[in-house]
Structures are given as C-alpha cells and as structure tokens.
N, C-alpha and C positions, 0 to 999 in steps of 0.2 A: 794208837789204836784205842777205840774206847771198848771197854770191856765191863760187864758185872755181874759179879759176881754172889748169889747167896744158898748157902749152906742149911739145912735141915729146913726149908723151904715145905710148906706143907702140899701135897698132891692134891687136899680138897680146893686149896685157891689154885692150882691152874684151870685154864681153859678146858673145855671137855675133849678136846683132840688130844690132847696130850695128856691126858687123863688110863686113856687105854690099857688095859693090861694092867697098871696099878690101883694097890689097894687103896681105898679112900684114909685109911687112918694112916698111912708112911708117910716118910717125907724126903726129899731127895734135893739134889743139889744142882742149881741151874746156873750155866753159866751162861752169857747174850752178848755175841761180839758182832759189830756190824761189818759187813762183807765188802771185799773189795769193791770196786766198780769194775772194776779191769774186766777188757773182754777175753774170755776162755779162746777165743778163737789165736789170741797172738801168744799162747804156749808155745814154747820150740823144746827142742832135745835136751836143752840145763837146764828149765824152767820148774824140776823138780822142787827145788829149797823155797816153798811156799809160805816158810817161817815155823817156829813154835807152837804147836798145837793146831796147826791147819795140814794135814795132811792132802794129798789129790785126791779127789774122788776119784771112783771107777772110770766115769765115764771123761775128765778131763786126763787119767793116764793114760785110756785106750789113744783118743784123740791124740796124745803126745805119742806115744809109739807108731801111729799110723803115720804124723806129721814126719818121725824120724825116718822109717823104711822110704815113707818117698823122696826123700834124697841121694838115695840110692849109693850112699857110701860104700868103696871097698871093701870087702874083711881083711881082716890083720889074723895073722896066724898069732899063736901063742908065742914063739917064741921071736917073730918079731915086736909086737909087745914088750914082751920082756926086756927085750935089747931096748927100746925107746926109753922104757922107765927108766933102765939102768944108765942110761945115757943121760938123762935128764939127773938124775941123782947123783950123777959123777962131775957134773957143771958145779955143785956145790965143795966138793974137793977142792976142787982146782984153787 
C-alpha cells in the first residue's frame, strides 16, 4: 500500500477546501493512502477486517448489514451458541 505521510505540515499550503474551519497559522498532520479499487458492492457479512487504519464507512456497514439480514439466517439462541463455542473449544482438548 503506498502511503504518506507528513507531520506539522502547514494549513496555509493546503488547498482552500481543506482549509475550512482551520486557522491559517497551525499546522496539522496529513496522511494520503491511495484507495482500494475493489467494488463496495462485493462486501459480504466477514468483510469487516478492512485492515489497519481503514475502518467501514457508514454507508459501506449499513450496506453489509442489509447484505447480511437478506440471507435470512436462523437465530441461535444463547445458549445454543454457547454449546457450539464450547464444543468447538473442546476439539482442542482432545
């Protein structure tokens, strides 16, 4: 991934968009990572771990939870839950 990164960066050389709301004499830290290509549309339900410092935006979580509900999985109670974990955890005993 290319990334870069600099540090006390002055607010009078950015662009005037980004300018906004800051005072002309601070200076802030900019970071500039270039963006996947991937289409947003092929999120599924584990597609959370977007990496280090790239969180989901709003609007690609809503879309993944929408994505999820329409597949219209079962619910599992808690306590069958539980039993699955514990059954999974107890494969490692053995």
């Amino acid at each position: 991934m290319n990334k870069i990164v600099r540090q006390h960066y002055p607010v009078a050389n950015l662009p005037e968009d980004l300018r906004e709301g800051l005072a002309d004499d601070a200076t802030v830290r900019i970071v500039l990572e270039v963006e996947d290509a991937a289409d947003d549309s092929t999120l599924g339900p584990g597609d959370f771990q977007t990496g280090p410092g790239k969180p989901l935006t709003r609007t690609k979580a809503l879309e993944a939870i929408k994505r999820f509900k329409a597949l219209d999985r079962p619910a599992v109670s808690l306590e069958e839950a539980v039993a699955h974990i514990r059954g999974l955890r107890d494969e490692w005993d053995d």
